[in-house]
Structure formats: C-alpha cells, structure tokens
matplotlib code that plots the C-alpha trace (Angstrom):
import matplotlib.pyplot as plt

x = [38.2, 35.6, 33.2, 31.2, 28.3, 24.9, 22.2, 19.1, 17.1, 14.1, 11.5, 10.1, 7.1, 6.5, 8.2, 10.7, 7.9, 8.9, 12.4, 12.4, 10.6, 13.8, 16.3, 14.2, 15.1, 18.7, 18.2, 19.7, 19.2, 16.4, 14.8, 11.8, 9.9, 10.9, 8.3, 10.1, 13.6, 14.7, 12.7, 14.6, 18.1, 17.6, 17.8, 20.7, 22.2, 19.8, 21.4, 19.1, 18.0, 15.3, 13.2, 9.9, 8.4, 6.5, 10.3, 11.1, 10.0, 7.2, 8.2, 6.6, 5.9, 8.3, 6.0, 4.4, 0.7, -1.1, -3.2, -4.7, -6.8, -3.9, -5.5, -4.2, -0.7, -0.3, -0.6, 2.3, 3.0, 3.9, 6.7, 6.6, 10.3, 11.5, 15.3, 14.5, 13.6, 16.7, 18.7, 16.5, 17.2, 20.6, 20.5, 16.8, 16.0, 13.0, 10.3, 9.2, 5.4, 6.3, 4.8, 5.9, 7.9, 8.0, 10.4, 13.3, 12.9, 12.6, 15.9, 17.9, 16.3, 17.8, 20.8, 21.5, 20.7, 22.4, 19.5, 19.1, 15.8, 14.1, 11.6, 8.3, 7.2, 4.7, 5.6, 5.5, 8.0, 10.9, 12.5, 12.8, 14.0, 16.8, 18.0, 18.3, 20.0, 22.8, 23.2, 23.8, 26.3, 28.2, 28.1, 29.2, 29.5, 32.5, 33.6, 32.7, 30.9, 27.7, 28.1, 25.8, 26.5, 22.9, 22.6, 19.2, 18.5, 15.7, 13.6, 11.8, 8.4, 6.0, 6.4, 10.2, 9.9, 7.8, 10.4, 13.2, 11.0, 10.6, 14.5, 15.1, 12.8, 13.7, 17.3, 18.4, 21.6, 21.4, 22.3, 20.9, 22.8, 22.3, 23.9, 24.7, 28.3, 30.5, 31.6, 28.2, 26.9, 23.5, 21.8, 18.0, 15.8, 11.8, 10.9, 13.5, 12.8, 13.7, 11.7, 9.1, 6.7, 3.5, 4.7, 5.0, 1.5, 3.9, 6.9, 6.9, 6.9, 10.1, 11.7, 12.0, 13.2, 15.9, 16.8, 17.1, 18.8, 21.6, 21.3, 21.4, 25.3, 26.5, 23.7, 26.0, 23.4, 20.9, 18.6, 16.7, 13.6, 12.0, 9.9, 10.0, 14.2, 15.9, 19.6, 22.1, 25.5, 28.7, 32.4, 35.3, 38.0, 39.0, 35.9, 32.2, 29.4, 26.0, 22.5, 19.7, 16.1, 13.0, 9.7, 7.9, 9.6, 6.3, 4.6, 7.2, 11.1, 12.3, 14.4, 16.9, 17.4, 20.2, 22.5, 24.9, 26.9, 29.3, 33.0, 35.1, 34.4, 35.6, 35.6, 31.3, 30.7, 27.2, 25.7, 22.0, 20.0, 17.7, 19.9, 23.3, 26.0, 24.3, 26.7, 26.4, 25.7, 27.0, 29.6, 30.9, 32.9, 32.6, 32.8, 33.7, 30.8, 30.0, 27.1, 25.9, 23.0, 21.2, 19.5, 16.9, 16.5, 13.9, 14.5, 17.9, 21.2, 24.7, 27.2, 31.2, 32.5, 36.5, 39.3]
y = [18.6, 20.0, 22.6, 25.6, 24.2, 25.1, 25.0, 25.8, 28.5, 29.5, 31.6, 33.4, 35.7, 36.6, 40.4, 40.6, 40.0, 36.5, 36.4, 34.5, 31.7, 31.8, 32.3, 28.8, 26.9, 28.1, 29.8, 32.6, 33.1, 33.6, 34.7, 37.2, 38.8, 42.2, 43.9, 43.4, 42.9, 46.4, 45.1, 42.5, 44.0, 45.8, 42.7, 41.9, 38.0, 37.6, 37.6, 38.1, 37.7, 39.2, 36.9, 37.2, 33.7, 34.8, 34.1, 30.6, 27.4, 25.7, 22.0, 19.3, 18.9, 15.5, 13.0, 9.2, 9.1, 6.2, 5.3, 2.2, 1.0, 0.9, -2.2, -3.9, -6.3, -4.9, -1.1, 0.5, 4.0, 7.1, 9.2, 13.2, 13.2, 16.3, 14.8, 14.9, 18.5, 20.0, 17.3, 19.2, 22.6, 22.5, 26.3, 27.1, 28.6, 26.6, 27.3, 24.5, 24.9, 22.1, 22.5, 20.8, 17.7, 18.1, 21.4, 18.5, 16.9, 19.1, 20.7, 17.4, 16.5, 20.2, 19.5, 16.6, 17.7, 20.7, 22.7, 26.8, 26.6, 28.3, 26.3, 28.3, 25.9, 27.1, 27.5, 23.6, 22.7, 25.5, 23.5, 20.2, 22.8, 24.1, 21.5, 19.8, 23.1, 22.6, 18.6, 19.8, 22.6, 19.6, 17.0, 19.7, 18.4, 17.4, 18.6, 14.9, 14.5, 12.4, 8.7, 7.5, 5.5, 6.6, 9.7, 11.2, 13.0, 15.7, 17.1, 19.6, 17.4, 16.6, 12.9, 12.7, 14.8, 11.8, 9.1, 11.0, 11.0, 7.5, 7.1, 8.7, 7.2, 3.7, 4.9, 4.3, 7.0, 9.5, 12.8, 15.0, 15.2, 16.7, 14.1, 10.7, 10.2, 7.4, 7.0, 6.5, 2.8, 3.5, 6.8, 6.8, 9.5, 9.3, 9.1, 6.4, 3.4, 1.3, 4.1, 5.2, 7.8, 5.4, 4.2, 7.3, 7.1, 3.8, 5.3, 2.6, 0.1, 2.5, 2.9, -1.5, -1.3, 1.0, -1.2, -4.4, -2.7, -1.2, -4.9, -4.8, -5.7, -2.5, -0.2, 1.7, 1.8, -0.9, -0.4, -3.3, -3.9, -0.3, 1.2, 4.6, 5.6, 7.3, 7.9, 10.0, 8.8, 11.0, 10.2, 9.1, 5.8, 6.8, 7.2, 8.1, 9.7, 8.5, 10.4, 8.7, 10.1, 8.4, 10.2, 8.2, 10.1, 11.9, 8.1, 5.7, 4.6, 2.5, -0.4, -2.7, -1.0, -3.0, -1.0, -2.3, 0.4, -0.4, -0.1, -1.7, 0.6, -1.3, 1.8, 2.9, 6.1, 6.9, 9.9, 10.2, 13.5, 11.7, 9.2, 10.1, 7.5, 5.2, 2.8, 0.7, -3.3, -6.2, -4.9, -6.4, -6.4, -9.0, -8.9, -5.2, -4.1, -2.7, -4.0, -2.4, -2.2, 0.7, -0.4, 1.9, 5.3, 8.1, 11.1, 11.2, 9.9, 10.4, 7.7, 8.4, 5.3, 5.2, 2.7]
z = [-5.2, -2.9, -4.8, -3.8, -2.2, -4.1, -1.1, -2.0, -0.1, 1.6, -0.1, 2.7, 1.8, 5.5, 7.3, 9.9, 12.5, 11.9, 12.8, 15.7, 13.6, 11.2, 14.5, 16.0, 12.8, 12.4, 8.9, 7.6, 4.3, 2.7, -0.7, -1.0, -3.2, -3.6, -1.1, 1.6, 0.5, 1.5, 5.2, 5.6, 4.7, 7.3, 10.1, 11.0, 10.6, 7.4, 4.1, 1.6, -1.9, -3.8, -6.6, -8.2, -8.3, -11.2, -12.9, -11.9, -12.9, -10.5, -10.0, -8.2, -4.3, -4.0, -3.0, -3.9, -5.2, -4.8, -8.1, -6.9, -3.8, -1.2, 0.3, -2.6, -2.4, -6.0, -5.6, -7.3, -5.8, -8.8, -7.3, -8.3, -8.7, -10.4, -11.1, -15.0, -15.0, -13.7, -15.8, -18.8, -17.6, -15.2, -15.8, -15.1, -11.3, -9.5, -6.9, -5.0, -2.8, -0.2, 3.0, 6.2, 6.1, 2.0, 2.4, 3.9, 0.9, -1.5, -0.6, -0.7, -4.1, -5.7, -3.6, -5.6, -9.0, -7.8, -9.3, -8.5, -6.9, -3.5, -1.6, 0.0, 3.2, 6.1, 9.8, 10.2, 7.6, 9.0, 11.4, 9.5, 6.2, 8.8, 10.1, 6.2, 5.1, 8.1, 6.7, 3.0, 4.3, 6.7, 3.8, 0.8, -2.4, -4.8, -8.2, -9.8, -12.6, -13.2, -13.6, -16.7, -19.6, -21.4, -23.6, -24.2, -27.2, -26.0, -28.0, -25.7, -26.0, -23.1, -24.6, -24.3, -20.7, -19.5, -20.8, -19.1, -15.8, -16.2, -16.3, -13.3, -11.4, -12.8, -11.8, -15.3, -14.9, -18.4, -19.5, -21.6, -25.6, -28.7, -30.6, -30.2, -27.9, -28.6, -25.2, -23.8, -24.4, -25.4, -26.9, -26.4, -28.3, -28.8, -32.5, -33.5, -34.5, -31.0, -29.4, -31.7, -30.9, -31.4, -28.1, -26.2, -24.4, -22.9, -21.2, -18.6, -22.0, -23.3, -19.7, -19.8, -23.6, -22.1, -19.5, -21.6, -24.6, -21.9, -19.8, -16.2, -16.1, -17.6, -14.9, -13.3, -10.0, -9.7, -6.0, -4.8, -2.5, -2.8, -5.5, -4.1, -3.5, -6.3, -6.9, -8.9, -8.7, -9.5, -9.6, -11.4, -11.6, -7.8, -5.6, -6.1, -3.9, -4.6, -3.3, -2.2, -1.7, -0.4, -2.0, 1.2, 3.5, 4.8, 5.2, 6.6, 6.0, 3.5, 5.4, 3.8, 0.6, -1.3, -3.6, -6.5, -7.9, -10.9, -9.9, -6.7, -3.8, -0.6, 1.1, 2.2, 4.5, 5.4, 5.9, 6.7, 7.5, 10.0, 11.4, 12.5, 12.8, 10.4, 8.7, 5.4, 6.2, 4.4, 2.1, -1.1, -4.1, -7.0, -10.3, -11.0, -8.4, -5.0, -3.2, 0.3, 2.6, 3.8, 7.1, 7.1, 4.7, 6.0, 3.7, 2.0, 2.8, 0.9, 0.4, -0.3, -1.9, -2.5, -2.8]

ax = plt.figure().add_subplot(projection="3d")
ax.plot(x, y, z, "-o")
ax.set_aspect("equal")
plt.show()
C-alpha cells in the first residue's frame, strides 16, 4: 500500500525577491517564518507554510568528522547521523542548518525516518535540495513497517541517546519500547546488568555487546566495506524497501558496498538520487538471506526487494 508521501521542506527565510532562485530549483513549497508568510501567499505557484524555528528541534548537519590525523590507514571517521533522534521523537518537528551539498542529504535522511522537519540551506544548496525533493516525490514511500528485532528501553538520558546513536550507525535495526516485547529477540536498556551504566562513557563497548548478544545471523541488515553508509530497512513476509545514506556524500562515493538483508528477496530494484539507471550487482539468496552489490553509492539510494 502506497502512503502519503512525507517530504520534508525548505525553510526559506529570504522574500519573494527570490523567486526565480526557487523557480531555477524546481521548489514549491516552502516554510517561513511568519514575517513574510502573508508575502509569500501572495506569489503564485508557492504553497506555503508558516513555522517559528524557535519551535522545532535543531538536529545535526549530516556529515563524517574526522577525529584522527587523516593520513593515518587507521583513522576511523564519526558520522553526525541524526537516525536515533527521530526514532526517539517520531512526533517531534526538526530544523536542519545544512548548507550546500548537506541540504540533499539532509532531506533524504528525514525522508527515511519519515521525520517532520524543514531544512534552511543557502543559494548553493537549492538546486541539489530540488532536485532531491523531485526523487523522494518519484520514489514515494510504502505503508511498511520497520524491520528490527531489537527493542530499546529509553530512558530520556543523554547516556542512552548516545547508545541508540551508536545503534544506528552500527546498523543494528531497533525501536524504541517501554517495556520488554516478546516478539523482539533482544531488549536492550542502559542500567541493566548486560548494559550497565558504569559503562555508558563506552557506547562503542555497549554497541559490540549488542551485536554479539543479538549474533550476526539473526541482523536483519548487515552492510559491508564502508564505515560511513547507514540503513533503515522496512517491510513485511512479501517484499521490503531498504534506504541507504552515505554521510561522505560531500567528500567522495562509497563503491562496492555489499548488503545482506535477512529474508529471500530474488527480486532487487535500484533507485539512486545521483545515478539514474543504477542496478544491484551480484545477486543472491542462501540460507534465508539476500545479498547484493551497490556499485557505487553518492548520497542515498532506495532499494525495493520482493519475491
């Protein structure tokens, strides 16, 4: 079942002196403050909605940091992912500063969380932000819910909002509980004994305790050969649709990024926002799993896998 498409949208702080900047990048709709709401309302072919940004929740610019000397072969790059907050808040609205090539990415990361949030970019990130707001409309979204076999029991804590970043970012799939669910194979909350607080200054030591108490068999997404591509995966017993973003997008492409996603999908469209006609490489199924390459990922590609 195809659902109503949540896209997020521009936060444009600029007056209708700047139309032909929106026209040139395709967009129109945009949120503003509410200044010059009753301005804009007035242009035609510009729907409009009015926010204060003093309201919403400021997230990260999507991006990799790196900590160490990058001449080093052992550098390992921190992504900002902000995949754990909107898993913590689905309900909360967001407001993303992410100028030029980070507005592209920014929308495809609330896309796939399928997060309320409006993105405020500069005059170089417009037509990149366009043209990603035209791929989310072609590639909709599906009434499916989110594949994860881990339950996290949240507690609202800085501590337990950097173990939950960790999971996403480790592509360990969770959602967010209040209770331990039976149908879940693992439930993970900070302050228990297998993940005791004295720990939390670790969460890269409780992210691996995750992973080994779950075991890599039972991972319903496992991604190889990149440190810096993240994925959600939703779907059910007939077909599945997995999102993948690269937080490198602003330095280079990720190539040959090998996927395993639990479940026998024979069936492997592509779709990628920067490469059109892209196809999925060497295609398997064995033992209750679906392994595919992605030849090359830039910013964010979806994948529809069925029967």
């Amino acid at each position: 079942m195809v659902a109503a498409v949540l896209l997020p949208s521009l936060f444009w702080d600029k007056g209708p002196e700047t139309l032909n900047l929106l026209r040139q990048a395709q967009i129109s709709r945009i949120s503003t403050p509410s200044s010059i709401a009753d301005a804009w309302k007035a242009v035609p072919g510009i729907s409009v909605d009015v926010v204060d940004p003093k309201q919403l929740i400021r997230v990260l610019t999507p991006s990799i940091v790196f900590h160490a000397d990058e001449a080093s072969v052992t550098r390992a790059p921190w992504v900002n992912s902000n995949g754990w907050r909107f898993l913590r808040q689905p309900d909360g609205h967001f407001y993303y500063e992410a100028p030029g090539q980070a507005a592209s990415l920014a929308a495809a990361e609330a896309f796939t969380y399928q997060a309320n949030a409006v993105i405020h970019t500069d005059n170089a990130g417009l037509d990149a932000l366009g043209r990603m707001f035209a791929f989310l409309g072609a590639v909709g979204t599906e009434d499916l819910p989110p594949l994860v076999n881990i339950g996290f029991i949240d507690d609202g804590s800085p501590q337990s909002g950097e173990f939950m970043n960790l999971l996403v970012r480790r592509n360990l799939l969770f959602r967010v509980v209040k209770r331990a669910d039976p149908k879940l194979d693992l439930t993970v909350q900070l302050g228990s004994a297998e993940y005791p607080r004295s720990e939390a200054g670790d969460p890269s030591l409780l992210a691996e305790k995750v992973r080994s108490n779950l075991t890599d068999e039972k991972r319903f997404l496992r991604l190889y050969g990149s440190e810096v591509v993240t994925g959600r995966l939703v779907g059910n017993d007939i077909h599945a649709r997995l999102y993948l973003l690269n937080y490198a997008a602003a330095r280079s492409p990720v190539e040959g990024v090998r996927i395993r996603v639990l479940g026998v999908y024979p069936k492997c469209r592509l779709a990628e926002y920067d490469t059109p006609n892209a196809h999925p490489l060497d295609i398997s199924t064995a033992s209750g799993a679906t392994e595919f390459t992605v030849p090359e990922l830039k910013t964010f590609a979806v994948i529809q896998l069925s029967h």
